[in-house]
Each structure stands twice: as structure tokens, then as C-alpha cells.
C-alpha positions in Angstrom: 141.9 23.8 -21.6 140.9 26.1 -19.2 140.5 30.0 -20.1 143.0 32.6 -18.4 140.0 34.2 -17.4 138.8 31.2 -15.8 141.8 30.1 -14.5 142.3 33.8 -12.6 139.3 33.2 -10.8 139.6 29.7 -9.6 142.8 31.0 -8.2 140.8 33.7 -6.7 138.4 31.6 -5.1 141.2 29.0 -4.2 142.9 32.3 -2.0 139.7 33.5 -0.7 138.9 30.0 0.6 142.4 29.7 2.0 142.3 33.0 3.8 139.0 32.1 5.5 139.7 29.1 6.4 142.8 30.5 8.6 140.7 33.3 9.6 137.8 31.6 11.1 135.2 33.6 10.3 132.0 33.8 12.6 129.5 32.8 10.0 126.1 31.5 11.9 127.0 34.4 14.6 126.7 37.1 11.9 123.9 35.6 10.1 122.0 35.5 13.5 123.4 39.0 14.7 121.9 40.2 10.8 118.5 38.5 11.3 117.4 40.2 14.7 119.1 43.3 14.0 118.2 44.4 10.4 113.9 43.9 11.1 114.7 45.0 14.7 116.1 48.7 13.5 113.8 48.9 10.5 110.7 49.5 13.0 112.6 51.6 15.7 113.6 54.1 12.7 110.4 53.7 11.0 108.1 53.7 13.7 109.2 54.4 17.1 111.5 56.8 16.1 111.4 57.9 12.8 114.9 59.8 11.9 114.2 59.8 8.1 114.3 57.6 5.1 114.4 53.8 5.3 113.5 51.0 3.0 112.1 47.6 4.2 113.3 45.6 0.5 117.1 46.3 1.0 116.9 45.4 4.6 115.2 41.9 3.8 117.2 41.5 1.1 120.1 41.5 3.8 118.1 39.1 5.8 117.8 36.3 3.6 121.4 37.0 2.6 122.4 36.5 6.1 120.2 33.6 6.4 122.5 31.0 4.8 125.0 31.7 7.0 123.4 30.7 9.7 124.1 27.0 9.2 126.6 25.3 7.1 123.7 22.2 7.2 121.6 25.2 5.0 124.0 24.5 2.5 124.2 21.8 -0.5 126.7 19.1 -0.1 130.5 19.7 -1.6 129.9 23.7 -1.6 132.3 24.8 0.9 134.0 26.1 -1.1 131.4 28.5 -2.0 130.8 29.7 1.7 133.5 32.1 2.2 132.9 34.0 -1.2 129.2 34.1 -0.1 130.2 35.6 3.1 132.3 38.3 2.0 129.5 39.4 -0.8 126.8 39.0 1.8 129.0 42.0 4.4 129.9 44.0 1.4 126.4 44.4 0.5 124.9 43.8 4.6 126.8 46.5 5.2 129.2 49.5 3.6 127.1 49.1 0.5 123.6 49.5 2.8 124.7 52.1 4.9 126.9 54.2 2.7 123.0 54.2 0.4 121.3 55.2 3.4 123.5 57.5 4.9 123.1 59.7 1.4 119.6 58.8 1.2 119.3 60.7 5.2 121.0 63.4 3.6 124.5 62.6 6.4 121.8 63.1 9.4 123.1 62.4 13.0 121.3 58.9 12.9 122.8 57.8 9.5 126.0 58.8 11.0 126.1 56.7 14.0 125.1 54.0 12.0 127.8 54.5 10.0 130.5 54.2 13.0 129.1 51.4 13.9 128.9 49.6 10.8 132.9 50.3 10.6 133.6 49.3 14.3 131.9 46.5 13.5 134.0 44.9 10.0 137.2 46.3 12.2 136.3 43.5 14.5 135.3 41.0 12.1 138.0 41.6 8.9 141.4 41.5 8.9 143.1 44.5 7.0 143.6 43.1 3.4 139.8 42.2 3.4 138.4 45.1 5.7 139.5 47.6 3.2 138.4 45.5 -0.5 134.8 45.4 1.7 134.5 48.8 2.7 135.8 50.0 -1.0 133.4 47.4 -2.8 130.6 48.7 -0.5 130.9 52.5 -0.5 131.6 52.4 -4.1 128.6 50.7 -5.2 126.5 52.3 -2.5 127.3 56.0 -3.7 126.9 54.6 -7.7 123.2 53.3 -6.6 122.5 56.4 -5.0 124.2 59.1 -7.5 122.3 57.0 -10.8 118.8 57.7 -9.5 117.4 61.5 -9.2 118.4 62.6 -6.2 119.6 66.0 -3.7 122.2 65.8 -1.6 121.9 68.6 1.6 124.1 67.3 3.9 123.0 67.9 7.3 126.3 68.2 9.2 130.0 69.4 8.6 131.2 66.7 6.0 134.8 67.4 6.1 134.7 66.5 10.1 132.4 63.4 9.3 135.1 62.0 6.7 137.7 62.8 9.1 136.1 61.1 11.8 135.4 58.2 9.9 139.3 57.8 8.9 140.1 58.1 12.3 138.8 55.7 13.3 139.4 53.1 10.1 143.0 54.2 10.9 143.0 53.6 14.6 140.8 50.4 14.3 143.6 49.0 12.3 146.1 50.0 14.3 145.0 48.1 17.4 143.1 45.7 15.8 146.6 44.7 13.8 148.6 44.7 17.1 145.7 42.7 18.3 146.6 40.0 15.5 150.0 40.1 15.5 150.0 39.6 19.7 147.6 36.1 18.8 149.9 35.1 16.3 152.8 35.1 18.5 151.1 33.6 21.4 150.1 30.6 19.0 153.3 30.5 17.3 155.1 30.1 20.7 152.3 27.4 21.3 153.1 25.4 18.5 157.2 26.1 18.7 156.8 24.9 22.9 154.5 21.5 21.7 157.2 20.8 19.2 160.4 21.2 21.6 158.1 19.1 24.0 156.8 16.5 21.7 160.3 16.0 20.5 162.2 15.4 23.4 159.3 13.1 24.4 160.4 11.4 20.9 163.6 11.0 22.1 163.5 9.7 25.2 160.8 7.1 23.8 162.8 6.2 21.1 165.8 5.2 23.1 164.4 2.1 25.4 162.2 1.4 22.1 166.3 1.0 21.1 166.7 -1.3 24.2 163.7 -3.6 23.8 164.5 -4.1 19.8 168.2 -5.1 20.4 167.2 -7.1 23.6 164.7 -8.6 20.8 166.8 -9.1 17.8 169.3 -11.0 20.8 166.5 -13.4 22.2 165.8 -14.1 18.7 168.8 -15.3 17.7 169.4 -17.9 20.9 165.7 -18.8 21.5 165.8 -21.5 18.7 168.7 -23.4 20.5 166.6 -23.4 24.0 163.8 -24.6 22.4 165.7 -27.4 20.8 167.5 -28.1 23.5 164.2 -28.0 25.6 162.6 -30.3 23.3 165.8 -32.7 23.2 165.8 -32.5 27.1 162.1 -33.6 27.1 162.7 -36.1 25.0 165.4 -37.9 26.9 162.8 -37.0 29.8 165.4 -35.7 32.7 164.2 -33.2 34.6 162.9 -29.7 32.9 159.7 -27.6 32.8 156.8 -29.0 31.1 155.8 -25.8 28.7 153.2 -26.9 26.2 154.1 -26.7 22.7 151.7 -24.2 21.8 153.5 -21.6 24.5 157.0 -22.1 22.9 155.4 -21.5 19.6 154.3 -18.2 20.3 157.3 -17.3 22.2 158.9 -17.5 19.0 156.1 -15.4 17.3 156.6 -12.8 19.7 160.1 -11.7 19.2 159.1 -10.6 16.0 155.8 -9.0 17.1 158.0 -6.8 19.7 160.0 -6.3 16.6 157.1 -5.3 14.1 155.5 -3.3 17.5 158.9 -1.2 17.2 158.7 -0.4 14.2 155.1 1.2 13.8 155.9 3.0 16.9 159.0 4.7 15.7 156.8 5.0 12.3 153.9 6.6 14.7 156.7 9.2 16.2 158.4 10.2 12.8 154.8 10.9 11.7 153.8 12.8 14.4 156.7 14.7 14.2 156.8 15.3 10.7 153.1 17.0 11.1 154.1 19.2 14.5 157.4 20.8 12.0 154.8 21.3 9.3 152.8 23.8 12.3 155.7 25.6 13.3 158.4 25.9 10.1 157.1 26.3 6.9 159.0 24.0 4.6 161.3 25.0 1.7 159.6 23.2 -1.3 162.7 23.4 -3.2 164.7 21.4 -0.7 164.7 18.2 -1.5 162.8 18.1 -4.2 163.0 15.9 -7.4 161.0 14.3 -9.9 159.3 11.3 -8.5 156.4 9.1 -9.5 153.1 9.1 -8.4 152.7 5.5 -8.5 156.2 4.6 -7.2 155.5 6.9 -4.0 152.1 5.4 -3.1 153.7 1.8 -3.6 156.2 3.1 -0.6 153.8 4.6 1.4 152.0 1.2 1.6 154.8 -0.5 2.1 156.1 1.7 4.5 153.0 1.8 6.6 153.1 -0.6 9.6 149.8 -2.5 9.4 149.2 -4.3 12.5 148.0 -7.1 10.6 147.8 -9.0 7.4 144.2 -8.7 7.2 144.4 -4.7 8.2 146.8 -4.3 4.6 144.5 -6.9 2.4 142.2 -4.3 3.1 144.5 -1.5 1.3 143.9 -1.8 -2.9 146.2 0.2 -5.2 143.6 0.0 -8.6 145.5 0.9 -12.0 148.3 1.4 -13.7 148.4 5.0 -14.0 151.0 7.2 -13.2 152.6 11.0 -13.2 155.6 12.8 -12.9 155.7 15.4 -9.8 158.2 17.7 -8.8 158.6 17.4 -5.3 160.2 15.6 -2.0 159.2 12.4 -1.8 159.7 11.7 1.6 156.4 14.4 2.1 154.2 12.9 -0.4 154.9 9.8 1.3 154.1 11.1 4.4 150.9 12.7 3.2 149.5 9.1 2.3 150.3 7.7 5.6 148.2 10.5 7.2 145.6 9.0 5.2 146.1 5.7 5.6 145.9 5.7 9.4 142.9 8.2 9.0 141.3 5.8 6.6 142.2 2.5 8.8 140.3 3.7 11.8 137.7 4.7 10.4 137.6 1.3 8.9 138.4 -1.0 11.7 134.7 -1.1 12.6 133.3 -1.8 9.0 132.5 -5.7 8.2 133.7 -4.5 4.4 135.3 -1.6 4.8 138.3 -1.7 1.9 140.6 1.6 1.1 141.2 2.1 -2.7 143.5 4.6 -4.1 143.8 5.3 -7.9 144.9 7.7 -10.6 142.9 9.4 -13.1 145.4 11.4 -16.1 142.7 14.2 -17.7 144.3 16.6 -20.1 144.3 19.7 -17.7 145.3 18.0 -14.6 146.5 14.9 -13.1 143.9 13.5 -10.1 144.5 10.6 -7.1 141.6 9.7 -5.6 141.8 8.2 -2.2 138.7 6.4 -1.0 137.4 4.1 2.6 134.1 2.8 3.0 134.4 3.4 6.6 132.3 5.8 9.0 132.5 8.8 6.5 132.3 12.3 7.5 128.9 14.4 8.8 127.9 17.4 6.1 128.7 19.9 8.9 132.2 18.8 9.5 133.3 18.6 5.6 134.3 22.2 5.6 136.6 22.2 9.0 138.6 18.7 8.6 141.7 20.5 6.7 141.6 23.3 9.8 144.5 23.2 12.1 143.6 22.0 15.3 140.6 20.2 14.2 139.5 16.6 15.1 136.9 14.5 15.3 138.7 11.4 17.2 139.0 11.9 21.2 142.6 11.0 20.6 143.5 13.0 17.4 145.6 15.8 17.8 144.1 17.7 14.3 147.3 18.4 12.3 147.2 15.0 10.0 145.1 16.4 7.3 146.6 20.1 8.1 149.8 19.3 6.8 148.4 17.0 3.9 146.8 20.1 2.1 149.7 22.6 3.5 152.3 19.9 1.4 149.9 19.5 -1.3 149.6 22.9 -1.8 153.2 23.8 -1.6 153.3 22.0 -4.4 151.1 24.0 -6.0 148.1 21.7 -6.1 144.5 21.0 -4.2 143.4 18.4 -2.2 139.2 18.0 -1.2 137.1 15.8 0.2 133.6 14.5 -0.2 131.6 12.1 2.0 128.4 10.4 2.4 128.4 9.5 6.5 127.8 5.8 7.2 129.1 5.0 3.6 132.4 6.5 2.3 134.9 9.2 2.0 137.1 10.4 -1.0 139.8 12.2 -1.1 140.8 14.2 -4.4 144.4 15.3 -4.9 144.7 17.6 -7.7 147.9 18.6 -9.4 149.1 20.2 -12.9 150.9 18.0 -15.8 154.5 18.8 -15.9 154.9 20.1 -19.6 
């Protein structure tokens, strides 16, 4: 079993991850933006204006920090995870911890000063609040402990009480407007996503309706079409006068009342997905509604079931390996909805493949209860690994980039993790992590 210790910071890392993620931070701009700017100001206040003390080490040491953030391709493959950590050590110690040193070191001199309204201008722009202040407290506090340790005399060249006060001024007002900045983008987006969901589900609805039509009008041919055909075929036989339709047309009439039929169905199936993802952008879901104790297995029988294949040859491609199974306490109509996102994912990507083949299965470990959920199709490029759970994102000219959104947003309502790995041109595996019930 795992540690408490160990537990506490895999869900640290699990929130860090999640909070970058939504945030979007601008990696590879900052890592470029570092690069230029750390040498760059190193040789102006070294050599072309010299202002006081400066040390090449730390700033390269922020260089090659910044360097991996460059490019996520810099990275190693299934670290992701690891990137937003990474970035919030590398501007802790790029920046408050740097500059709070140096700014001692130069004895509060006008230069250091500067630098040191610019260093906070500059995490108010990139940090939200929560994170803006754990950097800048991180940073200052380790700066003034590397600087305090050594043997040092402080002289402070300016008034420090109006320097501090400065400096909370404008942390304070940075917030301020950098908040109302926030909130305004929130509330623009959220009336996005509430006006795409009115929209997309009055479209539903007026869809659904001659979809209604055609299906009745359907089930109605179907019934009567076997008496023409017969009588047709009787009419023919007795040769009086009637249309000479070759068998092989009258046969797939026949077929075709219940392909309209089956092409009903995995529209409505289609629109109930769709719409089932758009509720999961705007209304947060109560994870106690509906909820129950359901089995793993049982739900990813339904799903496939449920799914409507276009083809017999599309669902002998679907394998359910194992007899495995857990209990889960949750709504099973979302579950089943987060494995038809990934069977229609997994089915295009597919369609193209000679032997492309989806397997799902379920592995019972003593910590932890994992379904895998694999396709040999296209797979995903390194780059993209880190962005396909993002709202918004796709990687189909179609796709709308909410499937796998609301996957991991009902996976981890229930209180467990989904990932992905991928080797493009060969596979990609989904891993849906939950905790035994005890």
C-alpha cells in the first residue's frame, strides 16, 4: 500500500497538473522569453552598464531550466505529467528566488529595484492568484535564506519601507485587475458554452423530430412491403401486366427499411452523445445523483452493445478480453457514456487500419482497480499527448474537442484518473484508474 506521505503528494501533483491544464500556461514562450533575456541582461549589467553585483552561474542555471520548456518534443514520452511541476519550480527559482538574491546582493539599488517590479508585473500576468502568491513566497523565502546563510552586509541603498510598500501596491493592484481580468474571461466563455448548448439543443430537437417521421414512415413500409413483394412476385408469375424489377432490387428494398431504421438509431445515439458532453461544459454534474453501485464489466457490456456500429465487421473489430470485474459507485448511464466517447474515438482512428482491433480489459491490483482501453489505429503524436483531455481540443477537422473532456471530468468526479499513452502509427491506451471500494 501506498504511504500517506506518498499518497499526499500524488494528490499534489494530480491538482497541480489539473490546475495547469485549465490554465494554459505559456511554456515554450517563457522558456524562449528566459533564454534571450537572462544572457541578454547579464552583459548589459556586467558590461555595458555595470550597476553592481551579478553572477553568470545562477543566470545559466535559469537558462537551462528554461530550456525544457521550450518544447514538449524536449521531453521523454508519458511525462506530462511532470511538465507543470517543472514549470512552477523553474519560475519560482527563474524568478522571486533570483531576484529577491540579487536585489540584497545590490544592496536594494535602483537597478535591483526595477528589476524587481518587473519580475512581479511579470508572474501577475502569467499566475493566477492561488499560484502567484505560493511562487513569490517560495521564491523570496529561499532567496533571502541563500543570501542571510552566507557572510554578508546589508546597506540598503534607498528608503526600504517605501520600496515594500511599493512592491505591495502593486501585488495588490495586479491582483485586483488581473482577477477582474479572469473572472470577465470566465463569464464570456461560460456564456459561450451556455449559448452552444441552448443552440446545439434545439438543433437536437428539431433533428430528432423528422428522424421521428422517417422511423415510423419506416417501421409502416416495413410492415406492408412483404405483401407487395408477394403480390409482385405472384403478379409476375401469372405474367399480367406489372413492372419488371429484378429480384436483386426488391431484395434490398427490403434491406433498407431496416438500414433507415439502424441509421436512426446511431443518429439519435450521435445527438444524445453530443449532448451529453456540451451539459458536462456548462453544468457540472452532481456525482451523487444517480449514483449506484454498478459493475465494471456489466457497464462496458452496455456500452458495446449500446454503440451503433455501422457494420458487423466495424463491432467484430471491438474485443472485451477477461473476466474481470469491480464494483464502482457511480451513474451508470455516465460511465456508459464515457466508453462510447472512446469507442467512436477508437473506431475512426481505426477505420483506415487493415488490422486495426480495439481491446478493452480489466486488471484488479491490490491498491487500485485499472481498465485499459487500447486501438491499433493512427495513435497519437508525442506533442499532442499532453493537450488531448483539454477542452476545446481536437485533432479531427470535424471534432468538436469535448469527447475526451468530459471522459476525465466524469472519471474524476468519481474520484479516479484516466491517461493515455501512444506510439503514433501503432497504438493508443487508455488507463482508467479507480480505488477498491472497501
Amino acid at each position: 500500500m501506498k504511504s500517506p506521505i506518498r499518497n499526499l503528494f500524488c494528490h499534489m501533483n494530480d491538482a497541480i497538473v489539473k490546475h495547469a491544464d485549465e490554465a494554459c500556461y505559456p511554456y515554450s514562450v517563457f522558456g524562449a522569453f528566459a533564454i534571450i533575456t537572462y544572457l541578454l541582461f547579464y552583459f548589459i549589467w556586467r558590461f555595458l552598464s555595470p550597476t553592481g553585483y551579478e553572477n553568470l552561474d545562477l543566470r545559466l542555471l535559469a537558462v537551462f531550466l528554461a530550456i525544457p520548456l521550450t518544447s514538449k518534443k524536449l521531453w521523454p514520452k508519458n511525462s506530462g505529467c511532470l511538465l507543470p511541476l517543472y514549470w512552477y519550480l523553474t519560475l519560482t527559482y527563474s524568478l522571486p528566488f533570483l531576484f529577491t538574491y540579487l536585489l540584497l546582493k545590490n544592496n536594494f539599488s535602483v537597478s535591483s529595484v526595477m528589476n524587481g517590479f518587473t519580475v512581479m508585473v511579470l508572474l501577475i500576468l502569467l499566475l493566477d492568484m492561488p499560484s502567484l502568491f505560493a511562487v513569490l513566497f517560495l521564491g523570496i523565502s529561499f532567496g533571502a535564506l541563500c543570501y542571510f546563510i552566507q557572510p554578508h552586509h546589508l546597506s540598503v541603498q534607498l528608503n526600504l519601507g517605501t520600496v515594500l510598500v511599493t512592491y505591495l501596491c502593486t501585488l495588490i493592484f495586479g491582483c485586483i485587475f488581473s482577477h477582474k481580468k479572469e473572472s470577465l474571461q470566465k463569464q464570456r466563455l461560460n456564456g459561450v458554452k451556455e449559448g452552444m448548448s441552448d443552440i446545439l439543443s434545439i438543433v437536437a430537437h428539431e433533428i430528432r423530430t423528422p428522424l421521428f417521421a422517417i422511423k415510423n414512415n419506416a417501421v409502416g413500409i416495413e410492415k406492408v412491403l412483404p405483401g407487395l413483394i408477394r403480390d409482385h412476385d405472384l403478379a409476375k408469375k401469372h405474367q399480367l401486366p406489372v413492372s419488371n424489377i429484378p429480384q436483386i432490387k426488391l431484395d434490398n428494398l427490403s434491406k433498407s427499411m431496416e438500414d433507415i431504421k439502424t441509421e436512426v438509431y446511431y443518429t439519435n445515439a450521435t445527438i444524445d452523445l453530443l449532448l451529453s458532453n456540451i451539459s458536462s461544459m456548462t453544468r457540472p454534474w452532481d456525482k451523487a445523483k444517480g449514483s449506484e453501485l454498478i459493475s465494471m464489466r456489466d457497464v462496458i457490456i452496455t456500452a458495446i452493445n449500446r454503440y451503433p456500429f455501422t457494420s458487423k465487421r466495424a463491432k467484430s473489430r471491438m474485443i472485451f478480453e477477461g473476466n474481470a470485474d469491480f464494483k464502482l459507485y457511480g451513474s451508470k448511464i455516465l460511465v456508459e457514456n464515457v466508453f462510447l466517447n472512446l469507442i467512436k474515438n477508437a473506431l475512426y482512428y481505426t477505420n483506415n487500419c487493415q488490422n486495426g482491433i480495439i481491446r478493452i480489459w480489466i486488471e484488479i491490483r491490490h491498491d487500485k482497480n485499472i481498465v485499459f482501453f487500447e486501438d491499433t489505429g493512427a495513435g497519437v503524436k508525442k506533442e499532442f499527448l499532453g493537450e488531448i483531455f483539454n477542452q476545446f481540443f481536437t485533432l479531427r477537422e470535424e471534432g468538436v474537442g469535448i469527447g475526451l473532456f468530459f471522459c476525465k471530468n466524469v472519471i474524476e468526479s468519481y474520484d479516479g484518473k484516466i491517461s493515455c499513452e501512444s506510439e503514433y502509427g501503432h497504438y493508443t491506451r487508455f488507463m482508467m484508474e479507480f480505488m477498491p471500494i472497501i
